[in-house]
C-alpha positions in Angstrom: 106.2 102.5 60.7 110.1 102.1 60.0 112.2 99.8 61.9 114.0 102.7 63.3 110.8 103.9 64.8 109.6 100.9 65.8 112.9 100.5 68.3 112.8 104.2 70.0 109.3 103.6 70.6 110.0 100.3 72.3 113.0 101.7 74.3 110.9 104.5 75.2 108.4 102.5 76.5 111.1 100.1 78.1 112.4 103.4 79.6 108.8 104.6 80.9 108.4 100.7 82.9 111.7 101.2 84.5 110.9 104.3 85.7 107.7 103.1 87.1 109.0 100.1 88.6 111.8 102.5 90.3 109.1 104.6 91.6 107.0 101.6 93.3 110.2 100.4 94.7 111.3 103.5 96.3 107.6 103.5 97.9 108.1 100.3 99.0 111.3 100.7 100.0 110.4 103.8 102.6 107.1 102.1 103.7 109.0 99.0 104.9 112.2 100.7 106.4 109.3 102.9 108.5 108.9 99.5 110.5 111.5 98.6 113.6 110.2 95.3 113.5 112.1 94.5 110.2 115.8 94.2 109.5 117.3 96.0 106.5 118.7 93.4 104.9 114.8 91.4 105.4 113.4 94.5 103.5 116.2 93.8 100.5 115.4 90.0 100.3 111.8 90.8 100.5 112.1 94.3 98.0 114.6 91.9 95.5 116.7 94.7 95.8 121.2 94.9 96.8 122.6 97.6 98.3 123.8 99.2 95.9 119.9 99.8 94.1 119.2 101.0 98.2 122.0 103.6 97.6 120.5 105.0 94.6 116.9 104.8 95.5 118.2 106.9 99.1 119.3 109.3 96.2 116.3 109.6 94.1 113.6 109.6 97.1 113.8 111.9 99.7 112.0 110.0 102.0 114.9 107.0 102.5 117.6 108.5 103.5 116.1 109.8 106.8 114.6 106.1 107.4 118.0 105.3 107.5 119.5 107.4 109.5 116.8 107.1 112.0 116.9 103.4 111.7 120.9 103.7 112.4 120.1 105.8 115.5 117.4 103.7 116.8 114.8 106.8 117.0 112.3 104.9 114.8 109.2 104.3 117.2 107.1 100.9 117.7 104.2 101.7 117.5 102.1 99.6 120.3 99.0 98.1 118.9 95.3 99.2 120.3 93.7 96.2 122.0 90.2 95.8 122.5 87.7 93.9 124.8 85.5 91.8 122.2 82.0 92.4 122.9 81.0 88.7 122.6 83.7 86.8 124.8 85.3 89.7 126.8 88.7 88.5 125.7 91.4 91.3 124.7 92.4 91.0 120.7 93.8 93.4 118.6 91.9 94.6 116.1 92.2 94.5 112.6 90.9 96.7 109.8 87.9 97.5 112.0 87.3 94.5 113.3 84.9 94.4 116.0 85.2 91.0 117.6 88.2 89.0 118.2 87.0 85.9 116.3 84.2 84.9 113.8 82.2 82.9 115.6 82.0 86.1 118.0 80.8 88.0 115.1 77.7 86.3 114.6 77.2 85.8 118.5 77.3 89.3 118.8 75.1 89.8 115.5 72.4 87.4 117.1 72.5 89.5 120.4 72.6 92.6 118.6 
């Protein structure tokens, strides 16, 4: 393989990560800006990301720019979270990825009386 090859090759390659690594960003990017909770400049420190890369990723994903302008109006929604009684202690928790009891030690409680 020529050197000449060699080099398109590795800027197509180089080309090809960039291009992935635009796309995660832009996911990330709209994923994060969907939550009230979190400033825009938080989700730029936490994306590694300046304003101007938010500009262009607003123009290459259809999905940011309407984040944005909700964000601007305030019409994004907070979404309240479900709480639950746990079954073991009859506290109120808030459940996480299916959790069924607000603790561990309730877990196996309730696995014993199961």
């Amino acid at each position: 393989m020529t050197q000449d090859r060699r080099a398109n090759v590795a800027d197509s390659n180089a080309e090809q990560h960039a291009q992935t690594i635009s796309d995660l960003q832009a996911k990330a990017t709209a994923l994060l800006l969907r939550s009230p909770r979190l400033s825009v400049s938080l989700i730029l420190e936490l994306l590694d990301i300046g304003d101007a890369q938010l500009r262009e990723l607003s123009k290459c994903n259809p999905e940011i720019a309407p984040l944005l302008d909700k964000r601007r109006r305030g019409e994004l929604d907070l979404d309240e979270p479900e709480l639950k009684t746990c079954p073991s202690c009859g506290d109120w928790f808030i459940p996480y990825a299916g959790q069924r009891c607000c603790s561990d030690e309730c877990y196996r409680i309730a696995r014993v009386s199961a």
